[in-house]
ROMI-807720 format. One record per atom (N, C-alpha, C): y, z, x negated; chain; residue in one letter; residue number from 1; atom name. Coordinates in nm, 3 decimals. Layout:
<r><py>Y</py><pz>Z</pz><px>X</px><mol>A</mol><type>A</type><seq>NUM</seq><atom>CA</atom></r>
...
//
This chain:
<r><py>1.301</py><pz>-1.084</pz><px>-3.562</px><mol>A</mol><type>X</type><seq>1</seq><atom>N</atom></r>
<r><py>1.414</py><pz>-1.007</pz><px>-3.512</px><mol>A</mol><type>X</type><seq>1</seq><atom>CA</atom></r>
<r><py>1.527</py><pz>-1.101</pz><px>-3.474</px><mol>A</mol><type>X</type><seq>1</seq><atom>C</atom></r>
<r><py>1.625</py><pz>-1.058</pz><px>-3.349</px><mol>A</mol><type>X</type><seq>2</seq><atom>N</atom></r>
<r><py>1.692</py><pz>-1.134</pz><px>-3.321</px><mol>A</mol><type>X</type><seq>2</seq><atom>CA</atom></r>
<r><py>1.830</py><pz>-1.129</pz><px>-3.380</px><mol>A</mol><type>X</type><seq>2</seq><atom>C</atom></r>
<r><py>1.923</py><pz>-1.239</pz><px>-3.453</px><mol>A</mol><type>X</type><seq>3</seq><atom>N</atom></r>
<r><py>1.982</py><pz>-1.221</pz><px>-3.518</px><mol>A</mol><type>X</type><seq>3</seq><atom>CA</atom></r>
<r><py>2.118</py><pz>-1.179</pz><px>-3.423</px><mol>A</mol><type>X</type><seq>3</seq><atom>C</atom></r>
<r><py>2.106</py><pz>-1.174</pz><px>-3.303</px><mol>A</mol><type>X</type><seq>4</seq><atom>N</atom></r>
<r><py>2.282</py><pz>-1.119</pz><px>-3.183</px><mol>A</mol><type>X</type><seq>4</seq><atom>CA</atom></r>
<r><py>2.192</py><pz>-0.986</pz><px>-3.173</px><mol>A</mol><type>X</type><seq>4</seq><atom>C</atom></r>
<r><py>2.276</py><pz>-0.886</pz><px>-3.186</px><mol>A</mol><type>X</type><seq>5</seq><atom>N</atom></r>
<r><py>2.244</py><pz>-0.785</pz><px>-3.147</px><mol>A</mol><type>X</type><seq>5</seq><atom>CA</atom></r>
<r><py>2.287</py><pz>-0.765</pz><px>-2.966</px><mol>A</mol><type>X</type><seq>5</seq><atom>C</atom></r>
<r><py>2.370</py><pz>-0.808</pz><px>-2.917</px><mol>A</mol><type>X</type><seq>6</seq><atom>N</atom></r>
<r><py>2.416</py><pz>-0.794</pz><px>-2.799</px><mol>A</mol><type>X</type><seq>6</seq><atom>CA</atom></r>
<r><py>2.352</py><pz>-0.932</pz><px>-2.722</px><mol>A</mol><type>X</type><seq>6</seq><atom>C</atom></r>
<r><py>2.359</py><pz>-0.975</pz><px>-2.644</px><mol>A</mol><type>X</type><seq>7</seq><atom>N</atom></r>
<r><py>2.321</py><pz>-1.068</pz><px>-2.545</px><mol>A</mol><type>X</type><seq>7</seq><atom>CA</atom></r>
<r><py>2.402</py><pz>-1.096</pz><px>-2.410</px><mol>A</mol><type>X</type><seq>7</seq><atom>C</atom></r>
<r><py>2.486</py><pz>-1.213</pz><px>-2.384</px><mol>A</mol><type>X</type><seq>8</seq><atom>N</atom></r>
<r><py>2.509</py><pz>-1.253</pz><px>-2.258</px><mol>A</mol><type>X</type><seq>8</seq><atom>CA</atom></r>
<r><py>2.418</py><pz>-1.256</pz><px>-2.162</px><mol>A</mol><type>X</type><seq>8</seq><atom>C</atom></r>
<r><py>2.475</py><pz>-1.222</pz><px>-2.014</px><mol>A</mol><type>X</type><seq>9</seq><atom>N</atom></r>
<r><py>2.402</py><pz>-1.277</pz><px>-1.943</px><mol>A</mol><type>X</type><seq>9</seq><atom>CA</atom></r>
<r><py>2.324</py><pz>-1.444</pz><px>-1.900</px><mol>A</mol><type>X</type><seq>9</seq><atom>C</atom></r>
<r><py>2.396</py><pz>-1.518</pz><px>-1.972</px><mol>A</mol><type>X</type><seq>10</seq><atom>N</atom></r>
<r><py>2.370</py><pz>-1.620</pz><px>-1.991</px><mol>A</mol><type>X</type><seq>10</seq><atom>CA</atom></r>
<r><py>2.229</py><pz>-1.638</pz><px>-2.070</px><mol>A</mol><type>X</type><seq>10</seq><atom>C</atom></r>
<r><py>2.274</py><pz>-1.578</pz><px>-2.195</px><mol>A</mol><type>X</type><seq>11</seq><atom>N</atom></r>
<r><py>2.150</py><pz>-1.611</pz><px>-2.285</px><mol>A</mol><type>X</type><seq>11</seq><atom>CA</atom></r>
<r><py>2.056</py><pz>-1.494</pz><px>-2.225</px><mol>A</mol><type>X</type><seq>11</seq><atom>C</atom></r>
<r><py>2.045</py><pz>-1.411</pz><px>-2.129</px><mol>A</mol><type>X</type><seq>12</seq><atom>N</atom></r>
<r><py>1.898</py><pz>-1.344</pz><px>-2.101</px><mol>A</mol><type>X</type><seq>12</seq><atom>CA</atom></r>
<r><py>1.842</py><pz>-1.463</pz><px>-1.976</px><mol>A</mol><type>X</type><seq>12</seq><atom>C</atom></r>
<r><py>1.894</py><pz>-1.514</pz><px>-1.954</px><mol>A</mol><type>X</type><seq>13</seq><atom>N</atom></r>
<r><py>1.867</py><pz>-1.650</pz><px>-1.814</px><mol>A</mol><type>X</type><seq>13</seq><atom>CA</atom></r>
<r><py>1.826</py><pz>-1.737</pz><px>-1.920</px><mol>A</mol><type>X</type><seq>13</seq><atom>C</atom></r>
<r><py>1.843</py><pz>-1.771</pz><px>-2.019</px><mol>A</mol><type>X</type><seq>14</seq><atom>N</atom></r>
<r><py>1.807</py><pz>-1.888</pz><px>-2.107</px><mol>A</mol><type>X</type><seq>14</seq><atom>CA</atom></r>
<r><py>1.664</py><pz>-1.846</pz><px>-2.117</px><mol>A</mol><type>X</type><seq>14</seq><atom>C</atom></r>
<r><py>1.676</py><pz>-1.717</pz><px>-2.187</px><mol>A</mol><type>X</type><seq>15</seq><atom>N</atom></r>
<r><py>1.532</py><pz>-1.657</pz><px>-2.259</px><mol>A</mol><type>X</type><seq>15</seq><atom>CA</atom></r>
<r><py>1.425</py><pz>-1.613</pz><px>-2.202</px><mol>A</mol><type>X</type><seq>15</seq><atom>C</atom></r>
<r><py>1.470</py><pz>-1.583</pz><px>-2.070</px><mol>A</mol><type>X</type><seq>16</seq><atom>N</atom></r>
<r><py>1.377</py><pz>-1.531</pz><px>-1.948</px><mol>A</mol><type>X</type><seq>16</seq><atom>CA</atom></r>
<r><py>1.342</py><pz>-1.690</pz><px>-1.855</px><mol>A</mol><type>X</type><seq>16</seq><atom>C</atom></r>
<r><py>1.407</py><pz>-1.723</pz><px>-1.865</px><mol>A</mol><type>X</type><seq>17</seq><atom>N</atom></r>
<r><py>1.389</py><pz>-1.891</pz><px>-1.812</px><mol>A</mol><type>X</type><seq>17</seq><atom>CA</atom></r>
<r><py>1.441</py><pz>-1.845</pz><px>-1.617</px><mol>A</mol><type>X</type><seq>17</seq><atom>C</atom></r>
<r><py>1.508</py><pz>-1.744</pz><px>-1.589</px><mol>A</mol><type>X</type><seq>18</seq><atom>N</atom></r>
<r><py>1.518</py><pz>-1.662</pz><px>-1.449</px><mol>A</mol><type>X</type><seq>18</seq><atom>CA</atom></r>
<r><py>1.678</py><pz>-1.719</pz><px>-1.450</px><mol>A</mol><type>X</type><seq>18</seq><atom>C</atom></r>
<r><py>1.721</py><pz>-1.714</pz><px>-1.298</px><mol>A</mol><type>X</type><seq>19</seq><atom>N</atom></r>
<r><py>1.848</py><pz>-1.720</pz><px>-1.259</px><mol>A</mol><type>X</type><seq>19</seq><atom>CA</atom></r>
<r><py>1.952</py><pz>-1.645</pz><px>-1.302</px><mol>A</mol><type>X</type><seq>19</seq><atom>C</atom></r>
<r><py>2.075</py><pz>-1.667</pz><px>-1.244</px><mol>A</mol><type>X</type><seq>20</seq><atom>N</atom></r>
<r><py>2.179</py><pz>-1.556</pz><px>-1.257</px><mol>A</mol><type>X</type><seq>20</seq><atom>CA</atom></r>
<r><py>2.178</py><pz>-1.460</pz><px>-1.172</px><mol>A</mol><type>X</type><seq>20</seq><atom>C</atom></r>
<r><py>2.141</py><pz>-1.456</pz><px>-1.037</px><mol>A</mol><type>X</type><seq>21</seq><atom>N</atom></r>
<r><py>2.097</py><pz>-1.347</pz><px>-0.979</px><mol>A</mol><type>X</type><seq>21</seq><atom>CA</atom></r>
<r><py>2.002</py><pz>-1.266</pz><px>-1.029</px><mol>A</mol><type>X</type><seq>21</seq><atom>C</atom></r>
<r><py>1.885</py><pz>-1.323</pz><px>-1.053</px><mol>A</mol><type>X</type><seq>22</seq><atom>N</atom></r>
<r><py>1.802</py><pz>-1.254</pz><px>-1.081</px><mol>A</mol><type>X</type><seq>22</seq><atom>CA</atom></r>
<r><py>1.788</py><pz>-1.142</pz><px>-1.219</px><mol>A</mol><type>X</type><seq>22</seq><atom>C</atom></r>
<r><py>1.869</py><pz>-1.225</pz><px>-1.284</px><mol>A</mol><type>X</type><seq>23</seq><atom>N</atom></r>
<r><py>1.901</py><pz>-1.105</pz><px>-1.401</px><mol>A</mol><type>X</type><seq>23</seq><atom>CA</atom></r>
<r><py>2.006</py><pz>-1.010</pz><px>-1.367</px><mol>A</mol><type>X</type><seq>23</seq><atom>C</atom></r>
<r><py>2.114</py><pz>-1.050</pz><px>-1.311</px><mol>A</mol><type>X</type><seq>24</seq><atom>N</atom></r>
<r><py>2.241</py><pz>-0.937</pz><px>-1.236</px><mol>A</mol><type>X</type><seq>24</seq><atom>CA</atom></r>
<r><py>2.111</py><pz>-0.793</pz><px>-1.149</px><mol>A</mol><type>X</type><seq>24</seq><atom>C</atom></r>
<r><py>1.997</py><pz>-0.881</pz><px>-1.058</px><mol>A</mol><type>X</type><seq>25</seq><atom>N</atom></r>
<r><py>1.953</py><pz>-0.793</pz><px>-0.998</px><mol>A</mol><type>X</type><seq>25</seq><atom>CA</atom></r>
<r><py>1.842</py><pz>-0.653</pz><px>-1.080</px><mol>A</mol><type>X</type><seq>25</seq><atom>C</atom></r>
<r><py>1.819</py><pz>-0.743</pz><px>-1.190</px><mol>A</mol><type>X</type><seq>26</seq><atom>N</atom></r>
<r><py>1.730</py><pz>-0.612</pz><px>-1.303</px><mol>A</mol><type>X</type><seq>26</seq><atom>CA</atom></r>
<r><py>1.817</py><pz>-0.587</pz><px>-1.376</px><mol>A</mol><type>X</type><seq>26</seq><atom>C</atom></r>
<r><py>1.943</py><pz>-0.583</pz><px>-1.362</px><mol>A</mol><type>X</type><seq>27</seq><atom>N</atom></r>
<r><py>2.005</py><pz>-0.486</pz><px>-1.425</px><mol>A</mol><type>X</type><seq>27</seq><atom>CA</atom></r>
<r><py>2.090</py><pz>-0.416</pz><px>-1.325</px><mol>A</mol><type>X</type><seq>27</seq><atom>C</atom></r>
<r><py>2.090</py><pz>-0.435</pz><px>-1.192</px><mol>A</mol><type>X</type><seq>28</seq><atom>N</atom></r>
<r><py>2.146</py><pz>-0.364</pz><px>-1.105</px><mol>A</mol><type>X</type><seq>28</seq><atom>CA</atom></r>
<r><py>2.057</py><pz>-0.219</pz><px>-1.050</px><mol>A</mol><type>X</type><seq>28</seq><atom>C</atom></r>
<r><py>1.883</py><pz>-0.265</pz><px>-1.079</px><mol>A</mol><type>X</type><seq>29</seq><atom>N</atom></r>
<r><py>1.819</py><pz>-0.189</pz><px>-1.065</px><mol>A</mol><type>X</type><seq>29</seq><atom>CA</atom></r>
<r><py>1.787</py><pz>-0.075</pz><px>-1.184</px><mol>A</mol><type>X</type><seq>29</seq><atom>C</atom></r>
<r><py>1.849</py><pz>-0.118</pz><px>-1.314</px><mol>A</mol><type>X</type><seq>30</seq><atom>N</atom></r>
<r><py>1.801</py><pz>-0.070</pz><px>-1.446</px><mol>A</mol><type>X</type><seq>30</seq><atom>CA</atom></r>
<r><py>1.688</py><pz>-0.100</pz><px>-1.420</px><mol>A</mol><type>X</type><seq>30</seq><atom>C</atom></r>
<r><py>1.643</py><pz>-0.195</pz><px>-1.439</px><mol>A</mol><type>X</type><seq>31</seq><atom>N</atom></r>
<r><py>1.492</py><pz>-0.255</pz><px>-1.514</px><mol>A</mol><type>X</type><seq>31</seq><atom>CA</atom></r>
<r><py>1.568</py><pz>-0.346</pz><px>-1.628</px><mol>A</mol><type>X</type><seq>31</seq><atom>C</atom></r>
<r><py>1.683</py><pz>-0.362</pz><px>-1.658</px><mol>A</mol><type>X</type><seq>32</seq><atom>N</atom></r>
<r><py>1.692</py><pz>-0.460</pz><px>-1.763</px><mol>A</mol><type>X</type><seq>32</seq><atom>CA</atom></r>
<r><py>1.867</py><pz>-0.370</pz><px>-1.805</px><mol>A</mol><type>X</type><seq>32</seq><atom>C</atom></r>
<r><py>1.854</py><pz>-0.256</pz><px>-1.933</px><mol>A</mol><type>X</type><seq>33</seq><atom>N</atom></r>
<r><py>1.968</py><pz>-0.194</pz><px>-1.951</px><mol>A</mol><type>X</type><seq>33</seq><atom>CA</atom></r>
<r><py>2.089</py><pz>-0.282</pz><px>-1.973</px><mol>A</mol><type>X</type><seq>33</seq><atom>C</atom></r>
<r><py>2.205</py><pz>-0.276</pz><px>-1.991</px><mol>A</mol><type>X</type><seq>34</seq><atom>N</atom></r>
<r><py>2.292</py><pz>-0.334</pz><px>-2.017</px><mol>A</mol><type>X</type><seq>34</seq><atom>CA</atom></r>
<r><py>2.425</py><pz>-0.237</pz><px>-2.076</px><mol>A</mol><type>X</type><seq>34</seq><atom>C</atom></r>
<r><py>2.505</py><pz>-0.282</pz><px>-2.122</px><mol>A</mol><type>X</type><seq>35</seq><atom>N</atom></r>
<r><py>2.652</py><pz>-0.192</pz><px>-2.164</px><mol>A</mol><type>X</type><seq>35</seq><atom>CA</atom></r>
<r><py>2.756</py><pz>-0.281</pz><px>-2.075</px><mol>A</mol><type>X</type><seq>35</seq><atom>C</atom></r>
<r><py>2.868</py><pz>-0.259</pz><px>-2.058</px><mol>A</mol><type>X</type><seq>36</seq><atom>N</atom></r>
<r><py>2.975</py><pz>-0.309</pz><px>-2.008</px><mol>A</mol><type>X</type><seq>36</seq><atom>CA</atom></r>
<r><py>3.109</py><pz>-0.302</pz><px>-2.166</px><mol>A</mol><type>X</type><seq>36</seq><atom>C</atom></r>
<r><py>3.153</py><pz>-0.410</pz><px>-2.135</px><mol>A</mol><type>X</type><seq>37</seq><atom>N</atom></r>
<r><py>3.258</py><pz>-0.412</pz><px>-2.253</px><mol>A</mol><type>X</type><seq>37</seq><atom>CA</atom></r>
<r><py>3.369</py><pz>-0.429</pz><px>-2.208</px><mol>A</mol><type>X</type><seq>37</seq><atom>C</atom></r>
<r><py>3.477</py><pz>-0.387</pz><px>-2.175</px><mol>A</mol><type>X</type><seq>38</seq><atom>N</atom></r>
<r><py>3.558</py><pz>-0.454</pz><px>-2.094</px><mol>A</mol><type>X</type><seq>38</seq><atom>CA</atom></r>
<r><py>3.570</py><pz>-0.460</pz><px>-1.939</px><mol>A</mol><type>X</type><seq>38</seq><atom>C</atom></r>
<r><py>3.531</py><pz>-0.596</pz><px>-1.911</px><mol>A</mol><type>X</type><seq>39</seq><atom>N</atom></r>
<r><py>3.478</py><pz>-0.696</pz><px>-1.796</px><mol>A</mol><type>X</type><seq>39</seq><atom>CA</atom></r>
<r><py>3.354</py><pz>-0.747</pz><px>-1.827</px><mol>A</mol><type>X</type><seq>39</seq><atom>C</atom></r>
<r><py>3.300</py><pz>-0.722</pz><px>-1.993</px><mol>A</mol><type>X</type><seq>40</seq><atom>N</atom></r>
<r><py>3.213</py><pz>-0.814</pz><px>-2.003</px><mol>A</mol><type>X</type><seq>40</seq><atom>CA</atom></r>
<r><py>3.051</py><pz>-0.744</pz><px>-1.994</px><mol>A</mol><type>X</type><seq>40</seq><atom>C</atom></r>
<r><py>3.004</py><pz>-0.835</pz><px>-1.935</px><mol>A</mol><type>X</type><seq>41</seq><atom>N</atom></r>
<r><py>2.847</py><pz>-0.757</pz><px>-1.937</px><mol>A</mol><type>X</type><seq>41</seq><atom>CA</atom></r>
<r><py>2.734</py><pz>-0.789</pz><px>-2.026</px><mol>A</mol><type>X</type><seq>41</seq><atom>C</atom></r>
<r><py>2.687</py><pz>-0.706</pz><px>-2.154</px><mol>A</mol><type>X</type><seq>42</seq><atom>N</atom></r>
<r><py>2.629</py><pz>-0.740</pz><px>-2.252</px><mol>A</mol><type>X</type><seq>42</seq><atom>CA</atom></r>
<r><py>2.447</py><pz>-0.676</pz><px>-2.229</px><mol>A</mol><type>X</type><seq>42</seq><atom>C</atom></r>
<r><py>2.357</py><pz>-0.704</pz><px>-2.285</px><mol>A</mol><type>X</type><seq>43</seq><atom>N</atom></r>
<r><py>2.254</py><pz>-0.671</pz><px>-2.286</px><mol>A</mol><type>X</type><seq>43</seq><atom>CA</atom></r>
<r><py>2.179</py><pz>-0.660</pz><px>-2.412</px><mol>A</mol><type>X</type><seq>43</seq><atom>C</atom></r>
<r><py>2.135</py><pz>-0.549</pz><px>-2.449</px><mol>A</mol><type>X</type><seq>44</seq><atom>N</atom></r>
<r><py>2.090</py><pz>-0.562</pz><px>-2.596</px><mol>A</mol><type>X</type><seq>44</seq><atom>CA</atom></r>
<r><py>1.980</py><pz>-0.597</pz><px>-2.639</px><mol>A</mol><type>X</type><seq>44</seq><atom>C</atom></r>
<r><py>1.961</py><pz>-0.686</pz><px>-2.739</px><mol>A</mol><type>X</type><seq>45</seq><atom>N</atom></r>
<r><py>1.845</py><pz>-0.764</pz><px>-2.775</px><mol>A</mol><type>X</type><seq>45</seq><atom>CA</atom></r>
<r><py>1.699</py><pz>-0.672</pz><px>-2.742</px><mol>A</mol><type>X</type><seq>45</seq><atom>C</atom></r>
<r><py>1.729</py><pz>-0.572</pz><px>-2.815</px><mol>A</mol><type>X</type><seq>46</seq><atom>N</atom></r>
<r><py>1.611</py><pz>-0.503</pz><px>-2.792</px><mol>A</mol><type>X</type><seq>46</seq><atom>CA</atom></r>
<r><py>1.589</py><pz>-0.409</pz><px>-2.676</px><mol>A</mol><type>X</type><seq>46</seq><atom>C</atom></r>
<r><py>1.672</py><pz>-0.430</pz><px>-2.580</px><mol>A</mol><type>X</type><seq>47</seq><atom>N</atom></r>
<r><py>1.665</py><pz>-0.384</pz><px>-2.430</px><mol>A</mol><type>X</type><seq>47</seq><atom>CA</atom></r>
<r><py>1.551</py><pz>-0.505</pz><px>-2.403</px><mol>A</mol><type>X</type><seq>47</seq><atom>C</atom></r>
<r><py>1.585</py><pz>-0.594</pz><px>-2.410</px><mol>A</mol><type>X</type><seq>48</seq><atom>N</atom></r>
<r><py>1.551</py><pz>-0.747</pz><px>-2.371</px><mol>A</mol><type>X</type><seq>48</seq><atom>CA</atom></r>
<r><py>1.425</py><pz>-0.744</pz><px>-2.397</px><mol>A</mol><type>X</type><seq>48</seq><atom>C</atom></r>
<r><py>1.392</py><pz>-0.745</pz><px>-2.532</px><mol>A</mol><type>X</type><seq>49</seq><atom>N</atom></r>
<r><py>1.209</py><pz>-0.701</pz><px>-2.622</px><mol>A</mol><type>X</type><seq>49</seq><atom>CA</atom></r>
<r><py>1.146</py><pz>-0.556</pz><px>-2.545</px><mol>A</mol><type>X</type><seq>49</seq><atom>C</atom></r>
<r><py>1.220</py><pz>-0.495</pz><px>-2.519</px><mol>A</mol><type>X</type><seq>50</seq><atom>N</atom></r>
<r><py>1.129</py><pz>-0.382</pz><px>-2.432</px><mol>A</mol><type>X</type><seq>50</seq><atom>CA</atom></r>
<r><py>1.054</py><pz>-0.433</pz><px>-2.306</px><mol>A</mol><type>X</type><seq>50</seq><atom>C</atom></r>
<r><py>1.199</py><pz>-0.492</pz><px>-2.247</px><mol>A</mol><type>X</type><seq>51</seq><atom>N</atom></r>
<r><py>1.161</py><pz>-0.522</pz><px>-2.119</px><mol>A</mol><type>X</type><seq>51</seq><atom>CA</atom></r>
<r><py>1.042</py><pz>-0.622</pz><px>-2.083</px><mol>A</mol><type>X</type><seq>51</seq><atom>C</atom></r>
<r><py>1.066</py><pz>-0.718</pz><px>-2.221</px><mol>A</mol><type>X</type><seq>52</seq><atom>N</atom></r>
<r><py>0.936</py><pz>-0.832</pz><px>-2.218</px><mol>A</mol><type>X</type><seq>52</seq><atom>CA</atom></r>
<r><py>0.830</py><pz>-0.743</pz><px>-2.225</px><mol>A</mol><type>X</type><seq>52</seq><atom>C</atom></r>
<r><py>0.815</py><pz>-0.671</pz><px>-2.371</px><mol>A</mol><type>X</type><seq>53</seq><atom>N</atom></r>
<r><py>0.683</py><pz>-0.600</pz><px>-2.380</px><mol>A</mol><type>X</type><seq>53</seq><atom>CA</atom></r>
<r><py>0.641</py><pz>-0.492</pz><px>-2.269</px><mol>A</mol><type>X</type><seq>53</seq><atom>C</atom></r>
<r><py>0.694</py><pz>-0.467</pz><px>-2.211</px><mol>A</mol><type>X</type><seq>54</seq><atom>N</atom></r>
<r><py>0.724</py><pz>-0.349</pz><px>-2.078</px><mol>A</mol><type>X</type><seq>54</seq><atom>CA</atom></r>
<r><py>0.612</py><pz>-0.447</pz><px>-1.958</px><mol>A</mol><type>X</type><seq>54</seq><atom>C</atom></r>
<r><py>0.642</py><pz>-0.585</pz><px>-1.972</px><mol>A</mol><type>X</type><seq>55</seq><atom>N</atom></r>
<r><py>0.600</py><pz>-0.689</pz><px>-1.860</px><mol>A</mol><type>X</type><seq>55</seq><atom>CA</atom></r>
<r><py>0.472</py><pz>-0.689</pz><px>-1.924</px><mol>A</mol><type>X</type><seq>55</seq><atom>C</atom></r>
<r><py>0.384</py><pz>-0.745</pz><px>-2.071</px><mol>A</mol><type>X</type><seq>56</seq><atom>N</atom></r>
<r><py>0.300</py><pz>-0.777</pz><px>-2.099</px><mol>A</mol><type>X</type><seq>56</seq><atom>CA</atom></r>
<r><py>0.198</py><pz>-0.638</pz><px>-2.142</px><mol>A</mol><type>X</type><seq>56</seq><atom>C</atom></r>
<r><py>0.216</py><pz>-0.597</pz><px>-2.127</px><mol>A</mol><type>X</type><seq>57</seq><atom>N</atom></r>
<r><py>0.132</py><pz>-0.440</pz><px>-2.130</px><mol>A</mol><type>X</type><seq>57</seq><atom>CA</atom></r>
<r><py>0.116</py><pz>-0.449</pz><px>-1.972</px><mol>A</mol><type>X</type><seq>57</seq><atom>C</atom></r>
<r><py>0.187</py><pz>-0.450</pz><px>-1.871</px><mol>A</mol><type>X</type><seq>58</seq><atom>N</atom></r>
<r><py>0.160</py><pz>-0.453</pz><px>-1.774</px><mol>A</mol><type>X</type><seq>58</seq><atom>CA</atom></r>
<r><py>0.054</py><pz>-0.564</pz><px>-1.702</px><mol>A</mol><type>X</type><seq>58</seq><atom>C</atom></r>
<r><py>0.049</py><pz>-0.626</pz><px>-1.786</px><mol>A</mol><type>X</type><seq>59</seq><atom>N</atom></r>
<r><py>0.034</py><pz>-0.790</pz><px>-1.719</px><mol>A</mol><type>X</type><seq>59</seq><atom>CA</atom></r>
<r><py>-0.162</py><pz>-0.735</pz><px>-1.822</px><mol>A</mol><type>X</type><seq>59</seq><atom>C</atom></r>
<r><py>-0.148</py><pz>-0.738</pz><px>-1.861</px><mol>A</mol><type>X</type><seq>60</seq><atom>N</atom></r>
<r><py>-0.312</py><pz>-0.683</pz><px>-1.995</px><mol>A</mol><type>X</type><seq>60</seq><atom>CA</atom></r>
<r><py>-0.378</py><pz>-0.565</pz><px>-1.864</px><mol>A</mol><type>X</type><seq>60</seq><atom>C</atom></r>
//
């Protein structure tokens, strides 16, 4: 389990090993949920674990 419950966009580009566009764009599409805080744009860990397992069920 991941110990941030929330996630930068930064750290989903770290963890996905994908750009900054490319994560702005799955979450522009909702393929990758997100909250807004502020200005700030957060993503929740286990949005993040869906979305992986969402890929590898697909990928099987």
């Amino acid at each position: 389990m991941r110990d941030e419950k929330l996630l930068t966009v930064p750290d989903v580009m770290a963890r996905l090993k994908l750009g900054r566009s490319t994560v702005y764009d799955l979450i522009r599409s909702r393929r990758l949920p997100s909250i807004t805080i502020g200005r700030a744009r957060r993503i929740p860990s286990i949005a993040l674990d869906d979305y992986i397992q969402r890929h590898l069920e697909e990928a099987a």
